[in-house]
N, C-alpha and C positions, 0 to 999 in steps of 0.2 A: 478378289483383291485382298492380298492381306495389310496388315495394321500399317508395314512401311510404308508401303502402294497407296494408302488412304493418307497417310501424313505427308508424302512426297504432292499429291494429287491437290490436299487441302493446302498445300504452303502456294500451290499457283492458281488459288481462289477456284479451284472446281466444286461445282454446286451440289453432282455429284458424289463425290466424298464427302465433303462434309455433312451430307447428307449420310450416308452411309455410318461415319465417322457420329455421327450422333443416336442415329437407329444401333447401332451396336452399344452404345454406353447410356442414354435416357433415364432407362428404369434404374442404373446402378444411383446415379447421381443424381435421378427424383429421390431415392431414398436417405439420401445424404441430407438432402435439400430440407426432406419433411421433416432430420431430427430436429430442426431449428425454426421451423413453421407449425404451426399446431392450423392455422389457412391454409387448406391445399392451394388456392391461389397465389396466394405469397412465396410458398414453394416451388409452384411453377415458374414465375414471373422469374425468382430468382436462377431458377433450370436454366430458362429463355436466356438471362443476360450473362450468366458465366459460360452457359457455350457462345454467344457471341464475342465474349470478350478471348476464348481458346481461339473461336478463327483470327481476333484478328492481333494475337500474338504469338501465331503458330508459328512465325518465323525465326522466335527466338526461342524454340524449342530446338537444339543441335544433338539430337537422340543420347544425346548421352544420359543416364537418367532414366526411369522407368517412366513412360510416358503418359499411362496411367494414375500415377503418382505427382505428375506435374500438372493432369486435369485436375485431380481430384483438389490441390490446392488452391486451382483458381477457383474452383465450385463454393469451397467452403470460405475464403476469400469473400466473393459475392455474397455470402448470405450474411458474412458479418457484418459488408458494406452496406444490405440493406436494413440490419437492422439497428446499425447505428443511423440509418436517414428516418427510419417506423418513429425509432423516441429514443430516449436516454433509459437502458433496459435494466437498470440496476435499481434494484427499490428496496426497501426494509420490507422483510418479510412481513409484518403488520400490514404494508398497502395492498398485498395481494390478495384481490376479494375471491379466490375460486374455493370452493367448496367444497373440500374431497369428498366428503360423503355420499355427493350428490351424481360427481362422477366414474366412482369405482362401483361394479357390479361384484364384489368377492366372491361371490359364489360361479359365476363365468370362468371358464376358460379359457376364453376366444382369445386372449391376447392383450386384456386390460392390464395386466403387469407392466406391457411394453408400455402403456401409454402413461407410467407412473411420471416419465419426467415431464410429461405438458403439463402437470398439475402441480409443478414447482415455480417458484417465481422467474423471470424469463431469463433474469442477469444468473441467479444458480443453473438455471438449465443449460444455459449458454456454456458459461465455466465449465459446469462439470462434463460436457459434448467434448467439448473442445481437449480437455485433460484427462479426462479416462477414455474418451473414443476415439477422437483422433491423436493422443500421444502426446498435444501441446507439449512444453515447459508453460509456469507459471510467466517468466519473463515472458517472451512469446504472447501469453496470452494478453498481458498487460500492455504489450505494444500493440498487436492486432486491435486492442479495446479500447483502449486509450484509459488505462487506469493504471494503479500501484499494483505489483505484485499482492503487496498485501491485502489488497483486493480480492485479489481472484483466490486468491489462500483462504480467506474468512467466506467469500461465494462458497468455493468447493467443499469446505466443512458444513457451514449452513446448505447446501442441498444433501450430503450426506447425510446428515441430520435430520431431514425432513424425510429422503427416502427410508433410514430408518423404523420414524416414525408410522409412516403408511405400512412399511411392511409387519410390524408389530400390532397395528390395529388388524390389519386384513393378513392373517397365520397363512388363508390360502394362498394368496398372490405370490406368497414368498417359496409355496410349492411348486407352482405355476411354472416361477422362472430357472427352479433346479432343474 
């Protein structure tokens, strides 16, 4: 079956496609999921509800549009929806008690650079996801979040700022990610 066959199949509620329709896209949009979860559970959960909420507005998908591109925004959608219900995610960088030092290995390889932005406060993490990964606009983001642009402008400086920071303490990490 290809992609149309699976989205013609999935709009008349077959279990099969949407099965299929989800084993083919999962791992893409577990990985979406996890930029904004640092809980693989929370990740999941969020996986779980935005492919439900694809099936059950697959009917207003009219192919026109990459369709990929229409998942991928309910995906990210849900994760902003859950974590405006988790808490109010914007904090002064002073309430965030994480540690760097205690979570970057510098001397590793494995991929600790990538995990530089869970160690940012969640409202910068968010912002800067949303703006430099997926392309937001600052407006955009401010509506998705329910804040001022000027918000999401002083977020995405303040985590700049802070990755920065980590990168200048830790010279490797900054190797790492060339």
């Amino acid at each position: 079956m290809d992609l149309n066959q699976i989205i013609q199949a999935c709009k008349k509620n077959d279990s099969k496609a949407q099965r299929l329709l989800y084993e083919k896209y999962d791992s893409r949009f577990f990985a979406v999921c996890k930029r904004y979860f640092v809980n693989i559970h929370e990740a999941e959960d969020a996986l779980v509800k935005g492919f439900l909420k694809i099936f059950q507005n697959i009917n207003s998908y009219t192919n026109e549009g990459n369709f990929e591109s229409w998942m991928h925004r309910i995906i990210v959608n849900e994760c902003l929806m859950e974590l405006r219900k988790k808490k109010a995610i914007f904090l002064n960088i002073d309430d965030h008690p994480k540690d760097v030092a205690s979570d970057i290995n510098p001397n590793q390889s494995d991929g600790s650079a990538l995990k530089l932005l869970d160690l940012l406060p969640e409202g910068c993490k968010v912002v800067f996801i949303l703006y430099v990964i997926e392309g937001f606009k600052h407006k955009e983001i401010a509506e998705q979040l329910g804040i001022s642009e000027g918000t999401s402008k002083s977020q995405l400086n303040l985590a700049k700022s802070k990755l920065k920071d980590l990168l200048e303490k830790y010279p490797n990490l900054k190797a790492n990610l060339l």
